[in-house]
C-alpha positions as CSV (number, residue, x, y, z in Angstrom):
1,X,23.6,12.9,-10.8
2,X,24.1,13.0,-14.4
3,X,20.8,14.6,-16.3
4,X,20.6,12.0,-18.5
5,X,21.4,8.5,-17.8
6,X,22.3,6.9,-14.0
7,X,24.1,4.0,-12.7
8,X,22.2,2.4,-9.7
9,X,25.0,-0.3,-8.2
10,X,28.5,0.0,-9.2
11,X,28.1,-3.7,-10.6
12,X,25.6,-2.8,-12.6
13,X,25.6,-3.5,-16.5
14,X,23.1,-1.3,-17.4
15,X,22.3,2.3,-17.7
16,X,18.6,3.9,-16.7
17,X,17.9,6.9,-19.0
18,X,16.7,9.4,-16.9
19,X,15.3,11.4,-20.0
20,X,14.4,10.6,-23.8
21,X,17.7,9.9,-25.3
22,X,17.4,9.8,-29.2
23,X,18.6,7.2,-31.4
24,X,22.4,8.2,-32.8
25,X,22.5,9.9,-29.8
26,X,26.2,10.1,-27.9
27,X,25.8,9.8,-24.3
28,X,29.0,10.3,-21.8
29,X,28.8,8.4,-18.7
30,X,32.0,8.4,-16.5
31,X,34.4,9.1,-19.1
32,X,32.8,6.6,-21.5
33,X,31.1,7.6,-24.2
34,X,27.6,5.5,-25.4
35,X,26.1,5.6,-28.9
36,X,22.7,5.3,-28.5
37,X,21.5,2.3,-31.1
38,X,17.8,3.1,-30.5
39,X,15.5,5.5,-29.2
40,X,15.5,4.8,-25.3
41,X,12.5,6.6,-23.5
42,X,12.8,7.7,-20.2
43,X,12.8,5.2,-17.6
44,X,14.2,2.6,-19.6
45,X,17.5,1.0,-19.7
46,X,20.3,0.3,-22.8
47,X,22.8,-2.0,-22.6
48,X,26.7,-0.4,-21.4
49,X,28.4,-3.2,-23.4
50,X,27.7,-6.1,-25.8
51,X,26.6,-9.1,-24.4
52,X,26.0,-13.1,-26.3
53,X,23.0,-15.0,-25.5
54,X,22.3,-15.8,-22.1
55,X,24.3,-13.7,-20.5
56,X,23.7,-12.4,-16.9
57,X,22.2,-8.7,-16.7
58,X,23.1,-7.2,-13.4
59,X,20.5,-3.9,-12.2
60,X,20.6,-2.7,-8.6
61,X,23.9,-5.2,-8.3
62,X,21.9,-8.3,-8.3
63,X,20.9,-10.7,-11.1
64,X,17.7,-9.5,-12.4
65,X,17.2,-11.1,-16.2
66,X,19.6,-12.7,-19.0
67,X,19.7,-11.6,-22.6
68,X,17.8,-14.0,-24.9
69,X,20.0,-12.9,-28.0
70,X,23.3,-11.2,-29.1
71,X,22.8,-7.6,-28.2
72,X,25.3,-4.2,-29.0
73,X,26.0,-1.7,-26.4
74,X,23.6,1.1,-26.6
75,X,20.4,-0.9,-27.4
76,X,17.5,-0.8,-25.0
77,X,16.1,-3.7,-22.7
78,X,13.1,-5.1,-23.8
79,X,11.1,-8.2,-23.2
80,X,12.3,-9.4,-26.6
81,X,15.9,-9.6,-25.9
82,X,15.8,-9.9,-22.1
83,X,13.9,-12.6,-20.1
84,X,13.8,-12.4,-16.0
85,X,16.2,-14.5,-13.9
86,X,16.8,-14.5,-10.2
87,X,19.7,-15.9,-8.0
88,X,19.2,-19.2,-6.0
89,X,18.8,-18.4,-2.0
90,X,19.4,-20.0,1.4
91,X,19.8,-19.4,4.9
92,X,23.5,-18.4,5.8
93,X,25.3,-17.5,8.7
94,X,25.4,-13.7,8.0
95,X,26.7,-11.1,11.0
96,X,24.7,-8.1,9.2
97,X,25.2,-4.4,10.3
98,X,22.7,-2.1,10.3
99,X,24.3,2.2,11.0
100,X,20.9,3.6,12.1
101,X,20.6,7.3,10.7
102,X,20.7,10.0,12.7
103,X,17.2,10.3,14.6
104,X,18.4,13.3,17.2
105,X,15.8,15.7,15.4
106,X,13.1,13.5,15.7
107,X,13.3,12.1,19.2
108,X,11.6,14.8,21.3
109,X,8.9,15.0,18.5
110,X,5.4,13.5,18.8
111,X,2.0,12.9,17.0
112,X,-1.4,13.8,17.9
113,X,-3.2,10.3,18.2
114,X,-6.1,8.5,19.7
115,X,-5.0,6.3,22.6
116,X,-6.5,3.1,23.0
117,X,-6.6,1.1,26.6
118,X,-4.3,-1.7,24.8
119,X,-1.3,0.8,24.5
120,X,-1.7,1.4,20.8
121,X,-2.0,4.6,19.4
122,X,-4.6,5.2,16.7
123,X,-3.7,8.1,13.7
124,X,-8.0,8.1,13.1
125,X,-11.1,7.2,14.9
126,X,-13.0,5.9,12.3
127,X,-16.6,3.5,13.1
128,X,-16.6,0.7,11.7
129,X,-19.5,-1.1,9.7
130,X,-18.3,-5.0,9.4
131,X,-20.7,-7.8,7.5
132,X,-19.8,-11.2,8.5
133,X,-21.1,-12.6,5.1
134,X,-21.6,-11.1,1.7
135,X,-25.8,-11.5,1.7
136,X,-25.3,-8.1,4.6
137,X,-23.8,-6.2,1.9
138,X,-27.2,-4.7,0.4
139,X,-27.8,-3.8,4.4
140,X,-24.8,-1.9,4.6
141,X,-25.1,0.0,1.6
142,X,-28.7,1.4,2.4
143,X,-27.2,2.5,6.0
144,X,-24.1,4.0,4.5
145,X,-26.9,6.2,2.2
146,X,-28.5,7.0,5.4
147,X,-25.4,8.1,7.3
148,X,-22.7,9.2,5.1
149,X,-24.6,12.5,4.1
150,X,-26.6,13.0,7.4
151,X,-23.3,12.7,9.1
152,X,-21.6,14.8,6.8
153,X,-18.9,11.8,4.9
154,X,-20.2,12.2,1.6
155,X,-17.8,13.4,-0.7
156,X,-19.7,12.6,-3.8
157,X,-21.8,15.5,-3.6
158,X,-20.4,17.4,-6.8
159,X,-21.2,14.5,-8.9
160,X,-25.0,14.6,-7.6
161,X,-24.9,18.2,-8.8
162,X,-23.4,17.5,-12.1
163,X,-26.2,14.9,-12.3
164,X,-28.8,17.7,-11.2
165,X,-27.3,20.1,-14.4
166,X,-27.7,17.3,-16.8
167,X,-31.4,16.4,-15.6
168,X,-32.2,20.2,-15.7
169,X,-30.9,20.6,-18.8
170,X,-32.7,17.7,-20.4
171,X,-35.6,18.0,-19.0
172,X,-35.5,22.1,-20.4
173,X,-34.3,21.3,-23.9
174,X,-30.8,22.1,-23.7
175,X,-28.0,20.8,-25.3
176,X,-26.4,18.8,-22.3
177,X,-23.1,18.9,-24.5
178,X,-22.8,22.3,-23.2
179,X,-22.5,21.0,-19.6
180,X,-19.3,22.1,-18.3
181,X,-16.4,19.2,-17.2
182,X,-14.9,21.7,-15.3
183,X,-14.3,21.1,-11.6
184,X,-16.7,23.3,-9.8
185,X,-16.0,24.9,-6.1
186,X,-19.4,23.3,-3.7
187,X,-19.9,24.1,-0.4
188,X,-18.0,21.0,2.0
189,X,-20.6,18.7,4.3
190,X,-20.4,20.0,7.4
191,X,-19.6,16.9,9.9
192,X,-22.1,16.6,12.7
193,X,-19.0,14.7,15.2
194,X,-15.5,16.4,14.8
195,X,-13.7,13.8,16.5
196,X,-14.9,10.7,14.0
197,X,-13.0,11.1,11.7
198,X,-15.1,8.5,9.2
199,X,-17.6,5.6,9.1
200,X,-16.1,2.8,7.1
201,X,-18.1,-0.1,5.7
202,X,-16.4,-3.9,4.3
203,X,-18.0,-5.0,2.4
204,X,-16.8,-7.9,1.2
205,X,-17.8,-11.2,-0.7
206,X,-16.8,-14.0,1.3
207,X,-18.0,-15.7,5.1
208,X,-19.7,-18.1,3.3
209,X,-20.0,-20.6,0.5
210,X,-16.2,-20.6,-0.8
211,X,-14.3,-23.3,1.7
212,X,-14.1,-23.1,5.5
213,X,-10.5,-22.0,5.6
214,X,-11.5,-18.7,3.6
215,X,-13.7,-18.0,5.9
216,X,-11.6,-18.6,8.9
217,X,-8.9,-16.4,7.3
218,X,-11.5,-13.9,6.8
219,X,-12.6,-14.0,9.7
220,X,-9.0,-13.5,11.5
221,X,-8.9,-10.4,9.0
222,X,-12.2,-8.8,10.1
223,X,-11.4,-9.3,13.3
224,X,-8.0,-7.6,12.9
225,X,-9.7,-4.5,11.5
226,X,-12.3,-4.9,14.6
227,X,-9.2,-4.3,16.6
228,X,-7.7,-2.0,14.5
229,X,-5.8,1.1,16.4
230,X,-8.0,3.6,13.9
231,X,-10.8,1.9,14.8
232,X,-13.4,3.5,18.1
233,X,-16.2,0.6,18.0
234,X,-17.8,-1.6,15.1
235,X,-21.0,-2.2,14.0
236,X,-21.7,-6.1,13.1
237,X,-24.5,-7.1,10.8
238,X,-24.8,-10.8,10.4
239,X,-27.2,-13.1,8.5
240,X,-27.2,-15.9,11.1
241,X,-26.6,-19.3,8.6
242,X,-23.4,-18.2,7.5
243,X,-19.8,-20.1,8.4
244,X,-18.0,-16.4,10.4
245,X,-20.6,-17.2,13.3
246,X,-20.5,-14.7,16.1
247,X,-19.2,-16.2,18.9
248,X,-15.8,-17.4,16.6
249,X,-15.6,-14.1,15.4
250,X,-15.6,-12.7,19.1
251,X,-13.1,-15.4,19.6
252,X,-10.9,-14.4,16.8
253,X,-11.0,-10.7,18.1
254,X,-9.5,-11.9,21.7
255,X,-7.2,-14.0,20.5
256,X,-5.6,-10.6,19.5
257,X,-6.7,-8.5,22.2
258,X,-7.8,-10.4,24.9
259,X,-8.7,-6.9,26.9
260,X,-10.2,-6.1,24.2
261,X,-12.8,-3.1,25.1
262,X,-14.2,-1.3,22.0
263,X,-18.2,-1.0,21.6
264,X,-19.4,-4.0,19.5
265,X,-22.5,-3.7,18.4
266,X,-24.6,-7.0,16.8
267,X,-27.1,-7.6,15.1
268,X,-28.5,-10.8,13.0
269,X,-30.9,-10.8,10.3
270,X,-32.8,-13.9,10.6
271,X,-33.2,-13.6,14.4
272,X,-34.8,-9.7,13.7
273,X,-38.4,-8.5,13.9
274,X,-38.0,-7.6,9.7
275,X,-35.2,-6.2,8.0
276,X,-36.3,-2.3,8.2
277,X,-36.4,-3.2,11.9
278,X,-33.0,-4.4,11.9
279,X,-31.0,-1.7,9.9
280,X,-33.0,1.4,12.4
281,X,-32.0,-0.4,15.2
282,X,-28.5,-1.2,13.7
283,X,-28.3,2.9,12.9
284,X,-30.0,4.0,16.3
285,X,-27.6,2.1,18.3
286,X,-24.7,3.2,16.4
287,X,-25.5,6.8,16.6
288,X,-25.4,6.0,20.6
289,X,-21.6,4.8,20.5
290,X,-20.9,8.0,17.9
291,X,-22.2,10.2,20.2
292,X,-19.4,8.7,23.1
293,X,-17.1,8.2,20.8
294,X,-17.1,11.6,19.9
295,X,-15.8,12.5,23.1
296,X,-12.7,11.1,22.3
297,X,-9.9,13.6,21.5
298,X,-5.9,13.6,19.9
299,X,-3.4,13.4,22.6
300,X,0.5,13.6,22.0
301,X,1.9,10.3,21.2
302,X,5.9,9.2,20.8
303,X,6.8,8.3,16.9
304,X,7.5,4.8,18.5
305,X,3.8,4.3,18.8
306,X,3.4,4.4,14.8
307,X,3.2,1.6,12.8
308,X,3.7,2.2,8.8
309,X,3.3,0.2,6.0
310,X,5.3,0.7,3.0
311,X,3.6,-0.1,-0.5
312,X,3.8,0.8,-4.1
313,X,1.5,0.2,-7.2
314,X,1.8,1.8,-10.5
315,X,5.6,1.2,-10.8
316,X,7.3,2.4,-13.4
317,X,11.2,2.9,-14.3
318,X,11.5,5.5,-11.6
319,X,10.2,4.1,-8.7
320,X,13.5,2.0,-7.3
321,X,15.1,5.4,-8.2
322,X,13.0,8.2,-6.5
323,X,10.2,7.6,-4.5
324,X,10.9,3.8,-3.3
325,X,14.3,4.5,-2.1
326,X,13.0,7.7,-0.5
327,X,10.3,6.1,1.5
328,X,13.1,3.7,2.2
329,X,15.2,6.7,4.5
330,X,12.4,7.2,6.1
331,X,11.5,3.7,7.1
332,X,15.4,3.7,8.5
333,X,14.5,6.6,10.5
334,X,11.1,5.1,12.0
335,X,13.1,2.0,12.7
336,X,15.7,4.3,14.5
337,X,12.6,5.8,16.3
338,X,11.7,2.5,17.5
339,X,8.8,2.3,15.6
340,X,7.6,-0.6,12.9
341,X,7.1,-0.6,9.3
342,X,5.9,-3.3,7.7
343,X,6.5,-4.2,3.9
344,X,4.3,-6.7,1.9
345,X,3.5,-8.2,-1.3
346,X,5.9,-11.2,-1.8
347,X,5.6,-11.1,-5.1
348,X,7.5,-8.1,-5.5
349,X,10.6,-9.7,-3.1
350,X,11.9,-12.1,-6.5
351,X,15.0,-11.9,-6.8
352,X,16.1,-10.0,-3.3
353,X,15.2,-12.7,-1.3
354,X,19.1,-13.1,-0.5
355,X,19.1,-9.9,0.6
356,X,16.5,-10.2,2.5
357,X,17.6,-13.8,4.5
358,X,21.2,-12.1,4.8
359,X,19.1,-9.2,6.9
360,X,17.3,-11.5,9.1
361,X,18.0,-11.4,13.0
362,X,18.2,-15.0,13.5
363,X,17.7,-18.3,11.5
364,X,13.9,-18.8,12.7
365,X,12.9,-15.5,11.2
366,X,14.9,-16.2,8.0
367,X,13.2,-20.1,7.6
368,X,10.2,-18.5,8.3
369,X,10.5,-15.9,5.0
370,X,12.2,-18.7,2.7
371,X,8.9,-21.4,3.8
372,X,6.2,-18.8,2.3
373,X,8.3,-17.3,-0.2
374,X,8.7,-21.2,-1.5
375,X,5.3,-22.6,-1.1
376,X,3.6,-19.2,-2.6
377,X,6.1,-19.6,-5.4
378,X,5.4,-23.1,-6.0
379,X,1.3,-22.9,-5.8
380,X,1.7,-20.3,-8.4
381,X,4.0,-22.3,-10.7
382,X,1.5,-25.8,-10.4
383,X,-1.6,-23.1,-12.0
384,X,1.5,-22.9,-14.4
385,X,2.3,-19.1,-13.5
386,X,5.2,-17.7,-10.9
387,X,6.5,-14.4,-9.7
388,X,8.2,-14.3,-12.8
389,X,4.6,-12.9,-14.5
390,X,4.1,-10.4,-11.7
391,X,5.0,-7.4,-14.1
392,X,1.9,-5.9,-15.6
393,X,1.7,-4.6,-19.2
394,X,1.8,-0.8,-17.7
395,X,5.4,-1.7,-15.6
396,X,6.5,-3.1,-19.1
397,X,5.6,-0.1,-20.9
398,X,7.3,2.2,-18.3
399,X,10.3,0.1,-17.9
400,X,10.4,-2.9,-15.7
401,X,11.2,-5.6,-18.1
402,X,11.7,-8.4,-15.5
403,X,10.0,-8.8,-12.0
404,X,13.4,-9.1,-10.9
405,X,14.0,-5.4,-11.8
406,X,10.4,-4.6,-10.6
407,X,11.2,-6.3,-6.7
408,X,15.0,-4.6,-6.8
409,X,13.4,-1.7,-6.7
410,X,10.3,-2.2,-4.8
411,X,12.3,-3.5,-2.1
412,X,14.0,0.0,-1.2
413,X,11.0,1.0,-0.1
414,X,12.2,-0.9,3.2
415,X,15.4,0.5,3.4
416,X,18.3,-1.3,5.0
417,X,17.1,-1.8,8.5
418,X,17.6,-5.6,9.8
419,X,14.3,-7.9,9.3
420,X,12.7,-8.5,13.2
421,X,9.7,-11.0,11.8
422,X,8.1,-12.0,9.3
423,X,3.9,-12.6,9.5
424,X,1.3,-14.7,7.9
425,X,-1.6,-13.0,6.6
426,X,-4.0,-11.1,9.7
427,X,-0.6,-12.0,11.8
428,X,-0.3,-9.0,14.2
429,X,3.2,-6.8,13.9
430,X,4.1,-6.9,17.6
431,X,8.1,-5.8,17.1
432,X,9.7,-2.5,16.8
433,X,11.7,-2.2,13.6
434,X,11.0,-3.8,10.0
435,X,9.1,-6.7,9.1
436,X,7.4,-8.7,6.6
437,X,4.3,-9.1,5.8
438,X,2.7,-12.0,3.5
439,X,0.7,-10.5,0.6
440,X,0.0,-10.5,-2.8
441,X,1.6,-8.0,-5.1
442,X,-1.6,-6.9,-6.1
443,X,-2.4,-3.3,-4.4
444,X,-5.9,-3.9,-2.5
445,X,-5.3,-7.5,-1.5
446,X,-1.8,-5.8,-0.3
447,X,-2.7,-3.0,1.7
448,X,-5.8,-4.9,3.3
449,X,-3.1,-6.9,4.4
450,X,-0.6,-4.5,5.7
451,X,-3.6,-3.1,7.9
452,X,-5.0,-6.5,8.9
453,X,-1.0,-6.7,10.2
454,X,-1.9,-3.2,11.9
455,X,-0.5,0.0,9.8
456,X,-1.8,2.4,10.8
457,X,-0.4,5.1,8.2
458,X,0.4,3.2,4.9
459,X,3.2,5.0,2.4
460,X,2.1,4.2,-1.3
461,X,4.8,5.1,-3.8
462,X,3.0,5.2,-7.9
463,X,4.9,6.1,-10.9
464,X,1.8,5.4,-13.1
465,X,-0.7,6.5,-10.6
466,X,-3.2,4.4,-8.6
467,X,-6.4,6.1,-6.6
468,X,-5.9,2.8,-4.0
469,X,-6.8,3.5,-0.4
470,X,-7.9,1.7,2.6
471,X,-10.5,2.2,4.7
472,X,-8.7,2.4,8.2
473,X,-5.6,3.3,7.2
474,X,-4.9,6.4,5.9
475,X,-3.4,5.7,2.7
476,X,-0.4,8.5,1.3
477,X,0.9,8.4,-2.1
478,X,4.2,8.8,-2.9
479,X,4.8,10.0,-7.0
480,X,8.0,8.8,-8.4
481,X,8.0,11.9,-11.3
482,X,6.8,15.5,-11.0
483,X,4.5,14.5,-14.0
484,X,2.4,12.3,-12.3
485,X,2.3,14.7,-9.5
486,X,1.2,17.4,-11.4
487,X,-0.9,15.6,-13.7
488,X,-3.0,13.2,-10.8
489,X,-2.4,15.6,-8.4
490,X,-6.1,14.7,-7.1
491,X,-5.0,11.3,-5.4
492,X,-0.9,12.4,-5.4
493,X,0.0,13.8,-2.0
494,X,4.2,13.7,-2.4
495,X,6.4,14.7,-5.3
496,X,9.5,12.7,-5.2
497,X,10.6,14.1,-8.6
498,X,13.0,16.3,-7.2
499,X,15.1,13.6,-7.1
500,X,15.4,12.5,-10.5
501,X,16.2,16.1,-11.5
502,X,19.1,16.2,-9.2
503,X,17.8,19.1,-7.1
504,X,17.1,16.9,-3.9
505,X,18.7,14.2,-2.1
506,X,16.9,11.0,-1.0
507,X,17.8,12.0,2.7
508,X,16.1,14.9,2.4
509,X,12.9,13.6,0.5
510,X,12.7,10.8,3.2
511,X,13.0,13.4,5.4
512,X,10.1,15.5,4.2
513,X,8.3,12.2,3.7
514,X,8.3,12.0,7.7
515,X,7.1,15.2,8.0
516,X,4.6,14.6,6.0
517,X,3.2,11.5,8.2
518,X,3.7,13.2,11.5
519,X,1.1,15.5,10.1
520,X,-1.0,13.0,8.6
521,X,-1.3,10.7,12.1
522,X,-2.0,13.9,13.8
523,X,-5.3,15.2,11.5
524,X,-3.3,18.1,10.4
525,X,-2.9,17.1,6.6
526,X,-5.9,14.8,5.1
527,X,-4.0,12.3,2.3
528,X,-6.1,12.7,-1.4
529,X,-7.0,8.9,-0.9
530,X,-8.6,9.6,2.6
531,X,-10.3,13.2,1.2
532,X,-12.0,10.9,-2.0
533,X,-13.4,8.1,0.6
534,X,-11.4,5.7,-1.5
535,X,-11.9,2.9,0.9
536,X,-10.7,-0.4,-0.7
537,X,-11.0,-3.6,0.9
538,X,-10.0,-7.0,-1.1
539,X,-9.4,-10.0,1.8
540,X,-6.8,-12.4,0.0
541,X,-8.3,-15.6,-0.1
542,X,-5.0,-17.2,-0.5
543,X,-5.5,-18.8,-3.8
544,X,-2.8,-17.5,-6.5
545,X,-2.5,-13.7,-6.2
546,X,0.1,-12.1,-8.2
């Protein structure tokens, strides 16, 4: 790889500077020699040849924006002199090939997993606290007070101590400026059931009010998590008035699963003595199901048994170059393992859907794709938006002019694997190999998606850096640049910059990347997202989510 500037596609009429390349600059790139016009930070992309107004601009060998005026070779992209664009697509008889990698080193391996009696194989046994409107919300939060520290969760404890210092100090007459930043070493809750491996609470502010398909969705989605293969039993608090009523919810659930087994605890506020009555009773009968839950232990699983979802958030210029593509190997290698991965957020397809159709199994499965990627297209365009705004001012700033560019490279995350399905939001993922999950761009709304379709490890690649998580699914995340890593490397668990430096291969980073989750489902390795309880939950209502 050349140190400074890199080709993606060989159709490609652009170069990515792969470091700060000052203006004046001379920059040789296969015998050709590139006078840089302006200064082009790292990340960003110049132009390998002059170009007249509306003129395609080819990245990743697809179409991804036209130039908006005459531009010189050597000038950077920007949103001033480049505006996204995106190839028509359609269904078309297509006989795609798919060369599986090599998988023999993986075969005999296994994970460490919780088995449940459907056949699904959990990477956590988490308890799960689930309101069926938002008036439980206050309920949830006074029992998570109660058991998160009794239980040993709490992770927030150095920040009650920092608290405790500034109190002190106040309260003495000391200059509280003087009150050291500095991380401090405290002693770690001790956990009271080694085989729970968390209590998890959504809250959430739907189940009533908004319209009655909302709450039908959200109640698909709750009961998706209820099912969840992380998930040992639940703990339901309802109000009683509220549209998700009980019995539809317990419908909802075995509609999934209809031997579905797990501990499901109840309770309703306005049928309850009082509400203190209610919330003991809600946490005496819940430590009951702990206590037998806890019994519970890892047991070897095949790799066919996970289910990954593959995410990013925080792009920036590097992402379709390092981390994205390496996640992408080893999504070909799970596939090859006859596992699933699942990718999401639609959004972040524009411009690849071709692709995409071409790597469809049959025409039902490619219909399926083009009908939401259509209607979600055209909802947004009648609030007069469209994927085309999906890029966010940080992607700008670090390099993704266009959505186009932005889904290019999003879309290696997936690798190359042929497309089994393709699911509705809450649809389960019931196929080994890749499918497709309909989400938002937008991280939370994304990944509460990918687990509603049942990830149970999600990979989240960030070039800016994003703290999201999920509360059932461990969330990992993937840093496209080794100055990311270093700098967030409280919520970074993966360095991908190797790549960009030329000192690894993406075989070998997807290959470490596996590794990695093979740990992770086993409860050897804890991801930063999982260690911070960073437990986000946004249920897509289905309005227009970019």
């Amino acid at each position: 790889m050349n140190p400074l500037v890199l080709k993606i596609n060989d159709k490609d009429n652009v170069l990515v500077a792969l470091q700060d390349l000052a203006s004046g600059s001379q920059v040789m790139y296969e015998g050709i020699s590139y006078r840089i016009l302006e200064s082009i930070p790292a990340k960003h992309k110049f132009f390998m040849q002059d170009m007249k107004t509306a003129e395609a601009i080819i990245m990743y060998g697809v179409l991804v924006g036209k130039v908006q005026c005459n531009v010189k070779q050597g000038m950077r992209m920007s949103v001033e002199n480049t505006k996204h664009a995106a190839e028509p697509f359609a269904y078309r008889e297509v006989a795609y090939r798919w060369e599986a990698p090599d998988v023999s080193l993986y075969k005999a391996r296994t994970f460490n997993g919780y088995h449940r009696t459907n056949g699904t194989v959990g990477t956590a046994n988490y308890w799960l606290f689930i309101p069926t409107v938002f008036c439980e919300n206050r309920n949830l939060d006074i029992i998570k007070e109660s058991l998160y520290a009794a239980l040993g969760y709490a992770v927030d404890h150095k920040y009650k101590f920092f608290t405790h210092e500034l109190v002190k100090a106040y309260e003495e007459g000391q200059d509280i400026n003087e009150i050291s930043f500095e991380p401090n070493a405290y002693p770690k809750e001790k956990r009271l059931f080694k085989n729970i491996d968390g209590i998890k609470f959504l809250n959430h502010t739907g189940g009533c009010g908004g319209t009655r398909q909302d709450s039908r969705v959200l109640s698909r989605l709750l009961a998706a998590y209820a099912d969840h293969p992380n998930v040992a039993g639940v703990t339901l608090l309802s109000l009683g008035c509220q549209h998700i009523q009980l019995p539809e919810f317990k419908q909802d659930i075995l509609a999934r699963n209809p031997g579905f087994d797990k501990p499901l605890l109840q309770f309703e506020q306005q049928t309850a003595v009082c509400e203190e009555f209610m919330i003991k009773h809600a946490i005496h009968e819940t430590f009951k199901c702990l206590v037998e839950a806890n019994r519970q232990e890892r047991e070897p699983a095949t790799l066919d048994k996970l289910t990954i979802g593959v995410k990013c958030g925080g792009s920036d210029g590097f992402s379709g170059i390092s981390a994205n593509p390496a996640v992408g190997h080893c999504s070909d290698l799970l596939v090859g393992l006859g596992a699933k991965v699942l990718l999401a957020e639609f959004p972040e397809l524009c411009g690849v859907e071709q692709d995409i159709i071409d790597r469809a199994v049959d025409k039902p499965t490619a219909e399926k794709f083009i009908q939401l990627m259509t209607s979600y297209d055209t909802q947004a365009h009648s609030v007069g938006s469209g994927f085309f705004m999906n890029p966010s001012p940080g992607n700008i700033k670090d390099g993704l002019i266009t959505d186009a560019i932005k889904s290019a490279g999003a879309a290696k995350k997936a690798g190359s694997s042929p497309v089994v399905d393709v699911l509705d939001y809450t649809e389960p993922a019931t196929k080994p190999g890749l499918s497709l999950v309909c989400t938002p761009g937008n991280d939370v709304e994304a990944t509460t998606g990918q687990a509603g379709s049942g990830a149970t490890l999600i990979l989240f690649t960030t070039g800016l850096g994003t703290p999201t998580g999920n509360p059932v699914c461990p969330t990992i995340k993937v840093a496209t640049n080794s100055n990311l890593a270093s700098r967030m490397r409280d919520i970074i668990d993966i360095d991908t910059g190797a790549i960009i430096r030329g000192e690894k291969s993406i075989t070998e980073m997807g290959e470490e990347i596996l590794e990695y989750c093979i740990k992770v489902a086993s409860g050897e390795e804890i991801p930063k997202a999982v260690q911070l309880n960073q437990d986000d939950f946004i249920p897509w209502k289905r309005g227009v989510s970019l």
